[in-house]
N, C-alpha and C positions, 0 to 999 in steps of 0.2 A: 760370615764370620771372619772371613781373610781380608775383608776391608776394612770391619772395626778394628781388625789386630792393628793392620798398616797406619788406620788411623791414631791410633793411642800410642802409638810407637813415633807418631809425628806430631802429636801435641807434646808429649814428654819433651823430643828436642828442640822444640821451639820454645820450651817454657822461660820465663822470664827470671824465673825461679832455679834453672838448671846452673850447677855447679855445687851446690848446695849439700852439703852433707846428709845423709839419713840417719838418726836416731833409731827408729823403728821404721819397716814396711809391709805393708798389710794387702793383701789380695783378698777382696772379699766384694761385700754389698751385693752377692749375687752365688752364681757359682761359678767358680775360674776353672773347676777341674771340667765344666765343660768343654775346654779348648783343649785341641788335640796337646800333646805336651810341648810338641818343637813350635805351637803358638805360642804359649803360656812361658815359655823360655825364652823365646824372643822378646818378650814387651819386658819380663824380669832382667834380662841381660840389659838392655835399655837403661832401664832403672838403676842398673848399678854402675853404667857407664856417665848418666848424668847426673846422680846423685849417689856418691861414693859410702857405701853404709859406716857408718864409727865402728872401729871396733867391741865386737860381740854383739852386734845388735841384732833385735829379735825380729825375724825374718818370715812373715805367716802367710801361710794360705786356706782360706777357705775351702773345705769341700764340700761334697754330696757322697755319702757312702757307697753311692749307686755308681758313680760316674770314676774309678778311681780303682787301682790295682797295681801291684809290686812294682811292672815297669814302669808306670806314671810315675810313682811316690820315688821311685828309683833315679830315676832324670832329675826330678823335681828336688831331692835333696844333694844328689851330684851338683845341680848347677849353684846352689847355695841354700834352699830354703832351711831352713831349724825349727820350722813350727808349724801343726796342721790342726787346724781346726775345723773339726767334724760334724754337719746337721743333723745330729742325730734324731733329734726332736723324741720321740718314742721309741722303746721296743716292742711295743703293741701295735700289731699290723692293721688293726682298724683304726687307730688313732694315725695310723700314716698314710691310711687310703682315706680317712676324713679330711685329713689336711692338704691332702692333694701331693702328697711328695710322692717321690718316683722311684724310692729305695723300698725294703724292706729288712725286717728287724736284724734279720740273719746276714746282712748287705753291712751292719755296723762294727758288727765282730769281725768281719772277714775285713772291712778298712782301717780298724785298729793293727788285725796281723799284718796286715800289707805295707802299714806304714811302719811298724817297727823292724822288720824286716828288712825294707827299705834304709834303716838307719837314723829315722826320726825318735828322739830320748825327748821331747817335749808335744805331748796330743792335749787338747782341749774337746770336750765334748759337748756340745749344746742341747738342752731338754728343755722343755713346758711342761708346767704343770697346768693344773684348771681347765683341761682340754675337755669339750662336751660329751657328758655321760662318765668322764674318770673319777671313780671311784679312789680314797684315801690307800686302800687295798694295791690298785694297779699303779699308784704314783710308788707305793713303796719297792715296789718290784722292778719298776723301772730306774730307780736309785741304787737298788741292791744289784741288777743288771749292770749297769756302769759301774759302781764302786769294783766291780770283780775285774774289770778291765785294769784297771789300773790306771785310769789316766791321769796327766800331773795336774791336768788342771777343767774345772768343772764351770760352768752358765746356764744357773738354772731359774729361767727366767718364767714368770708367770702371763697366760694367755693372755692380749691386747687385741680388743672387737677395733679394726680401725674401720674407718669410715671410706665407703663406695668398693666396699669388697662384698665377695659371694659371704662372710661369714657375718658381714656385717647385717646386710639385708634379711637372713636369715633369723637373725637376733631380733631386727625389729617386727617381724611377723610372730616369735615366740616359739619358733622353730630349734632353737639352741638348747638342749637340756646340761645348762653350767651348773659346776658346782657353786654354792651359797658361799657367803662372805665366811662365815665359818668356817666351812669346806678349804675353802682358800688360804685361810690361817692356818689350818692343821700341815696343810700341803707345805705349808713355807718352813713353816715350822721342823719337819721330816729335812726338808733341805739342811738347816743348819745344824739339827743334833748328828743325822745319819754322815755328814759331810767331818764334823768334829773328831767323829768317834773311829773313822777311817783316818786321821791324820791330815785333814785338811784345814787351812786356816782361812775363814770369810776375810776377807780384805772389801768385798765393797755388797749393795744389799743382796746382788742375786750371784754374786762369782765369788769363786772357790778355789784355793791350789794348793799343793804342796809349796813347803818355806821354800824360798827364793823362786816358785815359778809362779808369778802374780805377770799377769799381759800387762806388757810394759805399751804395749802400741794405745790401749785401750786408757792406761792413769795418763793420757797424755791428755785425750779429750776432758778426763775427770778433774784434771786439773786445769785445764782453759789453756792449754798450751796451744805454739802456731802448728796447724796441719794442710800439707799439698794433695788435692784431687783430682787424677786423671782420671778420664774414660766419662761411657755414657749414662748421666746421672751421676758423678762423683760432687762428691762437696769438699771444698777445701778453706777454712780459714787462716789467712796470710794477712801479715803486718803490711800495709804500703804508706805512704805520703799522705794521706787521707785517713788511717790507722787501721784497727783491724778489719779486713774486707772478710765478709763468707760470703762463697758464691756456688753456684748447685748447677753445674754443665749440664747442655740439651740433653735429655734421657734416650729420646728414641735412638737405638743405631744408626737410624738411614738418616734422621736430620742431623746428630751429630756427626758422622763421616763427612757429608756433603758440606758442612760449615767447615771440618777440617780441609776438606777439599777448596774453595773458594775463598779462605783466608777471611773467614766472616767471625761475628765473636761466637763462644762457642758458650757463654751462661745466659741462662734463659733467667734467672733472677740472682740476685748482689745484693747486697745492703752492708753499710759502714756501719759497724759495730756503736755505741755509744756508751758511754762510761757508767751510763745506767743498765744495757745492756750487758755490758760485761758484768757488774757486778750482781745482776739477776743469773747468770749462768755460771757466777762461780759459787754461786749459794746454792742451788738447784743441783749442780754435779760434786762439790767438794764435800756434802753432806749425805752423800752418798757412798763414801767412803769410810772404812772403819777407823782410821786416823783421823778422820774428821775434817770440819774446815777449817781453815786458817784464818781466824778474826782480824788480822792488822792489815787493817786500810780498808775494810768493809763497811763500817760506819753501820754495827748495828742499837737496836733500840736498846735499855739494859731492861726497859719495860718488858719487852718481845720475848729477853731469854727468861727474866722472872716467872712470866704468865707458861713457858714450855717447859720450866725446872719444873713448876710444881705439877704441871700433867705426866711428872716425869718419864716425858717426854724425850729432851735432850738431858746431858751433863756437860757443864761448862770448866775451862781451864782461863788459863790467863793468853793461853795461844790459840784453844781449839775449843769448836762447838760439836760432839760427840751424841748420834743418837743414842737411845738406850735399847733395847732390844723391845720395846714394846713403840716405843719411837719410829723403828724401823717400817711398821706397819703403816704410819699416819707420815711419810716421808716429805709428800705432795704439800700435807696440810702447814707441819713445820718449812717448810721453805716459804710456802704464803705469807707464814706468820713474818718470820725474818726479814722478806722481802719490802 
């Protein structure tokens, strides 16, 4: 762990990129609060020495409810952080020992105290629904469990079988007992009245906050904006000479240290964006948001929006392509369309 730290504290000042202002900065892709804290304050200090944050900028860290307690949360907003977001995933302890997490339910309350306690006025909670055998019943509960928390802001994202995982394998043997596309709908569904009717406002299809706390780090990606990725396995897309590069650094620790060690490159794959690229990725993420996207300069069909007005599907402006609340289900299919 003391080498990946020293590592990423040595790609940061080498970056090419360093001097650069911060907008937002985000500690995640994993879990950070597994590093002791005077880790996890060393590479953040870093970061604010080569990339000086704008002010008010929103300052987030990942955690694990498991891994995390007053004096962590304590250091970790002393040194600057403003923002913590929690995997909570379930508060159903068999939904946490299915999923392999290493907290328990009782571990999420006790990291909500800790962080407020602490001094953090801005938590984020993260849940799935559609978890194997959860009942419409246990998704409620676990909605009504966080909403009593109070947190400002909610991601409530539905389960994704991804492929060459233990959940995946399982799936294809018929081993997973999920709930039905139905199932599914109702669950999504719970997300946006019970989220509503606590004071929350949907800004994008599966995230929730109270007014003004909408994850400013996250509308960056939603909007196609440029993003810097340190550490192992980070992705960052940056504008160069060539235009927009996205590049995804070596994942393992041990090969990524050793390339920081030997001054070798350190992305295991790159590719230059192309204007058809970008314009599939700002249809795909800007229609994912409840503002909508922004049609100028997108060069859509008028055939494409005709044939999704009348599945009413989308609603159309003279700025913005907006789904409708039944649109929001079929997201994937409307971007095809557009695309």
């Amino acid at each position: 762990m003391e080498r990946t730290v020293a590592s990423i504290i040595r790609e940061i000042r080498n970056s090419p990129l360093k001097g650069r202002p911060a907008k937002t900065i985000f500690f995640g892709g994993g879990t950070p609060t597994f590093l002791a804290a005077g880790q996890l304050i060393r590479i953040f200090k870093t970061v604010l020495e080569c990339h000086p944050p704008l002010e008010g900028a929103e300052i987030t860290s990942e955690a694990n409810p498991g891994t995390v307690d007053i004096p962590k949360f304590k250091s970790m907003r002393d040194a600057g952080f403003n923002r913590i977001s929690l995997g909570a995933q379930s508060f159903l302890d068999s939904d946490l020992v299915t999923l392999g997490r290493v907290h328990r339910s009782g571990d999420i309350e006790r990291a909500v105290g800790a962080a407020r306690e602490a001094g953090f006025t801005n938590i984020n909670l993260d849940l799935m629904f559609a978890l194997p055998s959860q009942s419409i019943h246990g998704w409620r509960n676990n909605l009504d469990r966080a909403l009593n928390l109070k947190p400002e802001h909610l991601s409530l994202y539905c389960l994704t079988i991804e492929q060459n995982t233990a959940y995946y394998k399982l799936h294809l043997k018929g081993q997973l007992d999920l709930p039905d596309d139905d199932q599914q709908v109702s669950m999504y569904e719970e997300c946006v009245s019970r989220s509503a009717e606590a004071g929350y406002q949907q800004y994008e299809i599966s995230n929730f906050s109270l007014p003004g706390r909408e994850c400013q780090h996250n509308l960056c990606y939603w909007n196609a904006e440029e993003y810097v990725g340190y550490g192992p396995g980070a992705v960052g897309a940056t504008c160069t000479e060539l235009g927009r590069v996205r590049y995804t650094n070596l994942k393992h620790p041990d090969g990524y240290s050793r390339a920081i060690e030997e001054g070798a490159p350190l992305a295991f794959e790159s590719e230059v964006l192309t204007e058809d690229n970008l314009r599939m990725e700002k249809i795909m993420l800007g229609l994912r948001l409840n503002s909508g996207l922004p049609i100028s300069g997108i060069n859509l069909s008028d055939a494409s929006i005709r044939k999704l007005t009348d599945r009413s599907w989308i609603v159309s402006t003279d700025s913005h392509i907006r789904l409708t609340p039944e649109g929001r289900h079929f997201c994937s299919e409307v971007a095809l369309e557009l695309i």
